[in-house]
Structures are given as structure tokens and as C-alpha cells.
N, C-alpha and C positions, 0 to 999 in steps of 0.2 A: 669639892668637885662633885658635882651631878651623874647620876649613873642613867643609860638610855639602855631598855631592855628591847630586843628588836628579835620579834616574832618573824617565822619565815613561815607560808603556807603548807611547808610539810610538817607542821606544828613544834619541830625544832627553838630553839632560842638562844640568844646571845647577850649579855648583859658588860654592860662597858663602862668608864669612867668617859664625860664625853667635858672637855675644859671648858671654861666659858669664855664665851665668842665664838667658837666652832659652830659649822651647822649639824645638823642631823646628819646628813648626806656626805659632809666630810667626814662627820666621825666614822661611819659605817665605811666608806672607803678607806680610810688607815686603817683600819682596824679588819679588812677585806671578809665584811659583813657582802652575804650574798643576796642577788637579791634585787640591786640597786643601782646600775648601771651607768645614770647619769651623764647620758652621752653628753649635756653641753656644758659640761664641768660647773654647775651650780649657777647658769645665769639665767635661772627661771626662764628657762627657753625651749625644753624639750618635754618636760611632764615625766621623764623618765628615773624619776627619785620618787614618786606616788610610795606616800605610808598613811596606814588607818591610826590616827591617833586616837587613844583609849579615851571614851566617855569622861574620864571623871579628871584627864589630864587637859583636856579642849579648855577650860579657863583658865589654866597657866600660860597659854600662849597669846601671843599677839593676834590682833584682828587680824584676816585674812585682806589681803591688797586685793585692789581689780587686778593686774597684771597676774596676779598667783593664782585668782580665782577664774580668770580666763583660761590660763593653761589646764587646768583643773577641767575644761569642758574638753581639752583632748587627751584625756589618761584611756589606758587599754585593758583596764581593769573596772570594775564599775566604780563608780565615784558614792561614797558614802555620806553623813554627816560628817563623819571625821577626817574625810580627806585630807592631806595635805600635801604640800611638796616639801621635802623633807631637807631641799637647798634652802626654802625659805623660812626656817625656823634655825636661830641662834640662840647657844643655852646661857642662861641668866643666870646668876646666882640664884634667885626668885623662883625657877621655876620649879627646883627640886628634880627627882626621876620621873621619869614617862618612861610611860610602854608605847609602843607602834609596834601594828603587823604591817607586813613586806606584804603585795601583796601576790599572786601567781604568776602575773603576767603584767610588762614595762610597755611591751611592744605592741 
């Protein structure tokens, strides 16, 4: 099992076992990682799961979709390279741990 280290902007941290097939956004919500709100329960619909994935963990993951990367032009925080929506990343055996920061503001 995979661990997801999940930074919060008051530079806090949380490091978790996250299973594979889960998303980000689930794991952080069982786990009631703060932070993360996800109001449309992970159906890439609301942008409100926005996390900075860490530089050197963006090649573990899958291409980012049009559908993810649209939503991504309505996050309330600024959009970085690392963006991502945190519904639309599932952990792989492959990927190993990542870090993501949470980022100040969902809304």
C-alpha cells in the first residue's frame, strides 16, 4: 500500500496509507484530512478537491483529461503546474507515495 503525504497551508501534514483504487480525495476524506471539501462527491464536477502535486511525483500520474483540465480553469486558488483534482487521481500500485499540498482556499 501507498502512502499520500497531504500538506495543509498552515504547513501542518498528514501522511496516510492510501489502498489502490482509491482516489486522493477519498482517501483524504476517510481519513478526514482537512482541507478538501469535495462538494460533488468525486464526479469531477465541482474543482473542489484542488491539490499541488509535488514536482518530482507529476510523472507517476496519469495524463491529465480535458474534462479534469477544464475544471481546473475553475479552482479558487491559483492553478499551478502541479494542479490537480485530487477525485481524479487513483492510486496504482506503480505510483508509490506522493506528496500534495491542500491548497488555502476550495471556494
Amino acid at each position: 500500500m501507498s502512502k499520500v503525504t497531504y500538506r495543509l497551508a498552515d504547513g501542518s501534514a498528514s501522511t496516510i496509507e492510501v489502498p489502490v483504487g482509491w482516489s486522493l480525495m477519498e482517501a483524504a476524506m476517510q481519513n478526514s484530512i482537512e482541507g478538501i471539501p469535495a462538494e460533488c462527491g468525486g464526479g469531477c464536477a465541482c474543482a473542489t478537491c484542488h491539490v499541488y502535486v509535488e514536482e518530482d511525483d507529476m510523472s507517476k500520474l496519469p495524463d491529465l483529461s480535458d474534462m479534469e483540465g477544464d475544471m481546473l480553469e475553475c479552482v479558487a486558488a491559483e492553478r499551478l503546474p502541479g494542479s490537480r483534482l485530487s477525485c481524479q487521481i487513483r492510486m496504482t500500485d506503480e505510483m508509490g507515495d506522493l506528496t500534495v499540498t491542500i491548497p488555502s482556499e476550495q471556494f
